[in-house]
C-alpha positions in Angstrom: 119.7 70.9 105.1 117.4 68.0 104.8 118.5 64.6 102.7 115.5 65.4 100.4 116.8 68.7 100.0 120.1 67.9 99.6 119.4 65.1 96.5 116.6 67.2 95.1 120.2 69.8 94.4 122.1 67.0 93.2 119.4 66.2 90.6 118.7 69.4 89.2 122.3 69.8 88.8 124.8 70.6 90.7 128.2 71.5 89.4 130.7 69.7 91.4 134.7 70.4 91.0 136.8 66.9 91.8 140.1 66.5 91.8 140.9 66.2 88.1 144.3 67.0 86.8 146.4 69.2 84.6 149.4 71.2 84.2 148.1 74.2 82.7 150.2 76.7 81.2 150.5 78.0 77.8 151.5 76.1 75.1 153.3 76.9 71.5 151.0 75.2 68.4 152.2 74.6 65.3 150.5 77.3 62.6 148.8 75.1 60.1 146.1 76.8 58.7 142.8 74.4 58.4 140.2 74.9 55.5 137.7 76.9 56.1 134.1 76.0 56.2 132.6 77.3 53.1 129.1 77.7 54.5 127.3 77.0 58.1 125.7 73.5 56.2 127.7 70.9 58.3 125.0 67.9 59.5 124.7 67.6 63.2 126.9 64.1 62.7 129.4 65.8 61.3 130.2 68.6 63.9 130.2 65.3 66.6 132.2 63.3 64.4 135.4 61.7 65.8 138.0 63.8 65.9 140.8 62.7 63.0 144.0 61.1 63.8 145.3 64.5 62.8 144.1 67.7 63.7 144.4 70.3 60.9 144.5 74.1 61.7 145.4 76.6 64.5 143.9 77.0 67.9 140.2 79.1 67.3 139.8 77.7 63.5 136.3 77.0 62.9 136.5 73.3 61.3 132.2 72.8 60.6 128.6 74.5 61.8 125.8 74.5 61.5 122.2 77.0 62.4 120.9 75.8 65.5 117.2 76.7 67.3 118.1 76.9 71.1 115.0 76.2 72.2 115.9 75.4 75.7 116.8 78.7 76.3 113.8 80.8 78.0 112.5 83.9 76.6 111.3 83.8 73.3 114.8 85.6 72.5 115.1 86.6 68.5 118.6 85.7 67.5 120.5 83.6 65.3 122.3 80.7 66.7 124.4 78.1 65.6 126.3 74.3 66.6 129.9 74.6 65.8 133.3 73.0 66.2 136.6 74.3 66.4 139.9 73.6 66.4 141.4 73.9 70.3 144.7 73.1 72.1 144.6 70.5 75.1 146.9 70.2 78.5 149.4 68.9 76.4 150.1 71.4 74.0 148.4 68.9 71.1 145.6 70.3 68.5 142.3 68.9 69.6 138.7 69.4 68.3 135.6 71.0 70.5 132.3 71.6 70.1 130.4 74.2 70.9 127.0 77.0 70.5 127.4 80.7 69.4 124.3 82.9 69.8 124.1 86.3 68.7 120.7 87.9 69.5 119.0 90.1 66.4 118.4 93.4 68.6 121.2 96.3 67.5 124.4 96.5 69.9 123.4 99.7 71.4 126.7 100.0 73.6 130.1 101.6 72.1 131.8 100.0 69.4 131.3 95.9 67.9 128.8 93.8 69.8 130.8 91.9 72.9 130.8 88.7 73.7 130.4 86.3 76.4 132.5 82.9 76.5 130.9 80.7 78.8 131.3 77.0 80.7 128.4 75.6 82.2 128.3 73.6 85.6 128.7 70.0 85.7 126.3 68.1 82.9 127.5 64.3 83.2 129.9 62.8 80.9 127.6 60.9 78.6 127.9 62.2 74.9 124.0 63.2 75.7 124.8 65.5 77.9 126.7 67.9 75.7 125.5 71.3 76.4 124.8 72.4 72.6 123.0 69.5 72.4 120.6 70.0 75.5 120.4 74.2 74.3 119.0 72.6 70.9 116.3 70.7 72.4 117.8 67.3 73.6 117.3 68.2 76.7 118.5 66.1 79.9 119.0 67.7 83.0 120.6 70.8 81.6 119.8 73.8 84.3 122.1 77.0 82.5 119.1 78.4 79.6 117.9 80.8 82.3 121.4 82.2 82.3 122.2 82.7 78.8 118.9 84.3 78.5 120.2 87.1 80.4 123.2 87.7 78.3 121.5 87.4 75.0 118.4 90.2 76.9 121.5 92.5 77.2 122.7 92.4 74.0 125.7 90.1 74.2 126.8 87.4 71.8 127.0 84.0 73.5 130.0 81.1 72.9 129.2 79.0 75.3 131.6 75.7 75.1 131.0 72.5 75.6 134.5 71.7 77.1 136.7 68.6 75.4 135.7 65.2 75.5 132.0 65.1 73.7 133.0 64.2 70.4 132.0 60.6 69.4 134.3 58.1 70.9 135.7 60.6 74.0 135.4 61.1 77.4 134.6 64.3 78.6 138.0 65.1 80.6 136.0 66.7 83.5 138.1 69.6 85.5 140.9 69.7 83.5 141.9 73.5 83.9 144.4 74.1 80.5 141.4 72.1 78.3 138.9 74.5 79.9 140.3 77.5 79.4 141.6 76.8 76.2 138.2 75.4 74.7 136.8 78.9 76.2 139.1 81.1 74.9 139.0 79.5 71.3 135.3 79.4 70.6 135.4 83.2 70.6 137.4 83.1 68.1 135.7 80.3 66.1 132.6 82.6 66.7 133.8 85.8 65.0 134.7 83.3 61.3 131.1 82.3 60.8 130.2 82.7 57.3 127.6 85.1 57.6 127.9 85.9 60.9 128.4 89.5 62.3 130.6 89.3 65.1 134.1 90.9 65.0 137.9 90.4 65.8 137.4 94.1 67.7 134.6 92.7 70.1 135.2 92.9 74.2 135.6 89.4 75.4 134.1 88.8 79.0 134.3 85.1 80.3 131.6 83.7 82.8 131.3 80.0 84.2 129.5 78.7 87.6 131.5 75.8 89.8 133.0 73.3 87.0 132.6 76.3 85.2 133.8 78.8 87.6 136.6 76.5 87.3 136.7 77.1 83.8 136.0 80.8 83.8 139.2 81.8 85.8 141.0 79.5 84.0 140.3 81.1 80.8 141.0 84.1 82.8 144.7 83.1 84.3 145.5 81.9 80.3 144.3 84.9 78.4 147.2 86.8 77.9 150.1 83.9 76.8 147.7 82.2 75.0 144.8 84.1 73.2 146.6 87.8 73.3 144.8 89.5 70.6 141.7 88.9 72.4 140.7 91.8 74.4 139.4 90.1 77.5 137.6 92.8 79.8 136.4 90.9 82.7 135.7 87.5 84.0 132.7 86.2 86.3 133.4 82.8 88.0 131.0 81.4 91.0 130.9 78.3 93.4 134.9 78.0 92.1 137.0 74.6 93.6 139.8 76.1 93.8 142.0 73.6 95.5 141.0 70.2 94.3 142.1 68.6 96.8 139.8 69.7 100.0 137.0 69.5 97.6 137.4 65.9 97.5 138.0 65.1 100.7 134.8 66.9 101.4 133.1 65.1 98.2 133.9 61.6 99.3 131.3 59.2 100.5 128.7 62.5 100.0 125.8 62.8 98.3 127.2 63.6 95.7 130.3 61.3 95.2 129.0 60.4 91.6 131.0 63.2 90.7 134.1 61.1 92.0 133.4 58.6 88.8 133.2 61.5 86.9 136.5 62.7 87.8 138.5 59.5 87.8 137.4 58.3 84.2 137.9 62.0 83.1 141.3 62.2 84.3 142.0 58.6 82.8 140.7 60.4 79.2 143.3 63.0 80.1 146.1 61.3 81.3 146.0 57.7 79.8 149.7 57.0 80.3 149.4 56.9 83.9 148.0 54.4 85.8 144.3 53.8 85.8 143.1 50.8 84.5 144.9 48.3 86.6 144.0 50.0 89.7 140.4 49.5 89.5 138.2 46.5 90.5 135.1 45.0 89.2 133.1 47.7 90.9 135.5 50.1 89.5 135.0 48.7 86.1 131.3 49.6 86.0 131.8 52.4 87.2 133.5 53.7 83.9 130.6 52.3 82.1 128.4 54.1 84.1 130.1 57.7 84.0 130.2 56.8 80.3 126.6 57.0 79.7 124.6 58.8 82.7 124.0 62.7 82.9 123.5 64.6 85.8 121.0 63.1 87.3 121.6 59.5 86.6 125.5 59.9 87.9 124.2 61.3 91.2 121.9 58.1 92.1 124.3 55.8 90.6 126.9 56.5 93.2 125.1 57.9 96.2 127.5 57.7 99.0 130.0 56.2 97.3 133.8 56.3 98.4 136.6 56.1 96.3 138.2 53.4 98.1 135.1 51.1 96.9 136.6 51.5 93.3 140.3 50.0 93.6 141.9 46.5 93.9 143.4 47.7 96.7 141.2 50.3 98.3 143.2 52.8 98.1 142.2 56.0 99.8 142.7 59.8 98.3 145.8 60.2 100.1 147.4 56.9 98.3 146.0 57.5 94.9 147.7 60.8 95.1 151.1 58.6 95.7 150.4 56.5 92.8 153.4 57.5 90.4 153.5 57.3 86.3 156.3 57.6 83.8 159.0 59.5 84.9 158.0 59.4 88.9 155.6 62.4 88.3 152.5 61.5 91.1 148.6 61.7 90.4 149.1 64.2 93.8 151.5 66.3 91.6 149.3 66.5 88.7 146.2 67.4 91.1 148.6 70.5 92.8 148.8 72.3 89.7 145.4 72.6 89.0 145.1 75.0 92.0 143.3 78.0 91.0 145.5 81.2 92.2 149.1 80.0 91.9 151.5 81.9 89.7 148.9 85.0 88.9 149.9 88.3 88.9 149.0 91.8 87.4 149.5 92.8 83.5 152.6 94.3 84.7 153.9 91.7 86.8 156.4 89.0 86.0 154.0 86.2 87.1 153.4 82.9 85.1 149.4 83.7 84.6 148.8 87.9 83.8 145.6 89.4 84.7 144.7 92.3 83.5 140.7 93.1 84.2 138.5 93.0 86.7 137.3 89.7 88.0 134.1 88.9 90.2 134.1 85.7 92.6 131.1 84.7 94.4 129.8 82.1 96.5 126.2 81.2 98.4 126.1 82.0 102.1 124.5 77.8 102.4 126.6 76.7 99.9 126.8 73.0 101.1 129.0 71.6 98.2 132.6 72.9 97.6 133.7 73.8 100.7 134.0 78.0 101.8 137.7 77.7 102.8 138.7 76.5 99.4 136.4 79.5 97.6 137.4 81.6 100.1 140.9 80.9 99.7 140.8 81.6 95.8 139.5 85.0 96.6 142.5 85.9 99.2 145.1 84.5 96.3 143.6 86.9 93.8 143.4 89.7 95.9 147.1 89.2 97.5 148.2 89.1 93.6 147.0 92.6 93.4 144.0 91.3 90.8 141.1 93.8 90.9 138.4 91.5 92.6 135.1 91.7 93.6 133.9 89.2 95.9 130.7 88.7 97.3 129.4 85.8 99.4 125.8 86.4 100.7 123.3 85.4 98.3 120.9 83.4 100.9 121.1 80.4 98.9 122.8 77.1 98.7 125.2 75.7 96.0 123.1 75.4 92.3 120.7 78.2 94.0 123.3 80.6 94.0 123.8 80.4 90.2 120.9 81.6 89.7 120.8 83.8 92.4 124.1 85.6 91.1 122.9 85.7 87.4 121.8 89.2 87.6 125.4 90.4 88.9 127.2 88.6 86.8 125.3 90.0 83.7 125.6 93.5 85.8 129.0 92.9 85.9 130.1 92.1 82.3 127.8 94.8 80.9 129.6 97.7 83.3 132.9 95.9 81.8 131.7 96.4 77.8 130.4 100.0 78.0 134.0 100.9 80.2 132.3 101.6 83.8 135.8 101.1 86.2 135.5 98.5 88.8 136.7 99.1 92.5 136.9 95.9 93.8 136.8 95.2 97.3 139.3 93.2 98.6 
């Protein structure tokens, strides 16, 4: 693929996975019950406000909203919509606050029992408080390339919460990649939606989840953390394309690239996630604008900033992956140790099984035959991992497109897909 090509992708919006960190696994909250909104009149400062010193509530409270007009969704869709912010849990096990957009369209459920829902994650959209997805839906637009998708979702009847992921609040950082604040924040707007005042949607609703590449990410995620953490949510299927799922050879591959402005985007987000280990005194000048930088750029802006870039050109030392990885923080625990655990795959079993993560629907993986980003043996490898846990998968890996393409491509199946999940069609998989 041609240069021109290549950057024309990046700028549209490609969602890049880098390796970020977590340790994600379920986590026991506190039960303190937060007040209830007493109507959907919060301003749109207050559902961005700073998050308090204290968070107040358990995981899924709805703490503000407010009615929204997605206009940047395609289609002329009746529905109502709303801006909303929740109470969440992040990689920690501490109470945090997300933001997020519920959409529920006004055509009658005509499927079997209470309208489903849809939690989504969209693809990579800078980490500049701009570039929050409910914000771009409700007309601020930047580079924001996911409308097209929620159109089809909302065209077959199902409710949307679509997340924004953690770090968009005024005075954060989006902590880009983190795998237990994504599939947290994904599982607990659905059950922020269903407490609208004056909303329709109900505890008894089919859950399916649905991200592409950051939110692929997301998506299984969500999907692997279901069961410990939102139980009483009955999850029926998950969708999840373009998906890093080992961290690791996606950077290597992402280094120096076109595309290595997702790099910045991944160290400052792990620095937002992970603040005790070292960060700041590892970078240099050019390192220091480069937080600045990831701080206020989207997409687009991210991509040109740091065209080519390598990560040694960030550090003191020039320190490559493989060294950063060896960089240690309290208690000996390694960057490299924290990046291992994010690995999409590990410790998943069936509903019956004794494994860490239970999965018990069907899930769909995908990937573009030109995919040019995120490299095949990684998504490839996620596949094999699901299918060797005995995880009804269906995989499929020839749209004739490349990486962001294929999003779109796939949008179609992955609608098909959810909908055969609501109305109860069985899925054979085909690994």
């Amino acid at each position: 693929m041609r240069l021109r090509s290549l950057f024309t992708t990046a700028a549209l919006g490609v969602a890049l996975a880098i390796p970020v960190v977590a340790a994600p696994q379920a986590v026991a909250v506190p039960q303190t019950k937060a007040a209830a909104p007493p109507g959907c009149d919060a301003t749109d400062a207050e559902i961005y406000a700073e998050p308090p010193a204290t968070v107040r509530g358990n995981p899924g409270d709805l703490l503000a909203c407010r009615p929204a007009k997605l206009t940047n969704i395609p289609g002329g869709i009746p529905m109502q919509a709303w801006k909303v912010r929740y109470v969440s849990t992040d990689v920690k096990g501490a109470k945090n606050v997300v933001t997020g957009t519920v959409a529920v369209p006004d055509a009658a459920w005509d499927g079997d029992g209470s309208r489903p829902t849809v939690a989504f994650n969209p693809g990579t959209l800078g980490s500049g408080l701009q570039c929050a997805f409910s914000k771009q839906l409700a007309g601020q637009y930047v580079d924001m390339y996911e409308g097209g998708n929620l159109q089809r979702f909302l065209e077959a009847g199902h409710a949307v919460a679509a997340t924004d992921g953690v770090g968009y609040l005024n005075g954060q950082v989006h902590t880009y990649m983190i795998g237990a604040n994504a599939g947290h924040a994904l599982l607990d707007i659905v059950r922020a939606s269903r407490q609208i005042p004056g909303g329709t949607l109900t505890a008894d609703g089919d859950v399916g989840i649905s991200g592409y590449s950051e939110g692929g990410a997301a998506a299984l995620w969500g999907a692997q953390l279901a069961a410990s953490y939102a139980p009483e949510l009955n999850v029926v299927g998950a969708a999840a394309g373009g998906v890093p799922g080992d961290l690791k050879v996606t950077a290597k591959a992402l280094n120096g690239s076109l595309f290595a402005g997702f790099l910045a985007d991944a160290l400052v987000g792990l620095n937002a996630a992970y603040p005790e280990m070292p960060f700041d005194e590892l970078m240099n000048e050019r390192g220091e604008r480069a937080i600045a930088d990831v701080k206020s750029n989207c997409l687009f802006g991210t991509l040109a900033v740091f065209l080519g870039a390598r990560v040694e050109d960030f550090s003191t030392d020039g320190l490559t992956l493989e060294q950063l990885y060896a960089v240690e923080g309290p208690g000996g625990v390694t960057w490299g140790e924290i990046v291992d655990r994010q690995k999409l795959g590990v410790g998943i079993g069936t509903a019956s099984s004794n494994a860490k993560y239970k999965i018990g629907f069907p899930v769909f993986q995908y990937r573009g035959w030109f995919e040019e980003i995120i490299p095949h043996e990684t998504e490839d490898a996620t596949r094999q991992r699901y299918c060797d846990a005995g995880i009804n998968t269906t995989w499929k890996n020839d749209y004739p497109a490349e990486h962001l393409s294929t999003d779109w491509a796939a949008a179609r199946d992955v609608t098909g897909f959810l909908d055969d999940r609501f109305t109860g069609k069985p899925a054979e998989g085909n690994c």
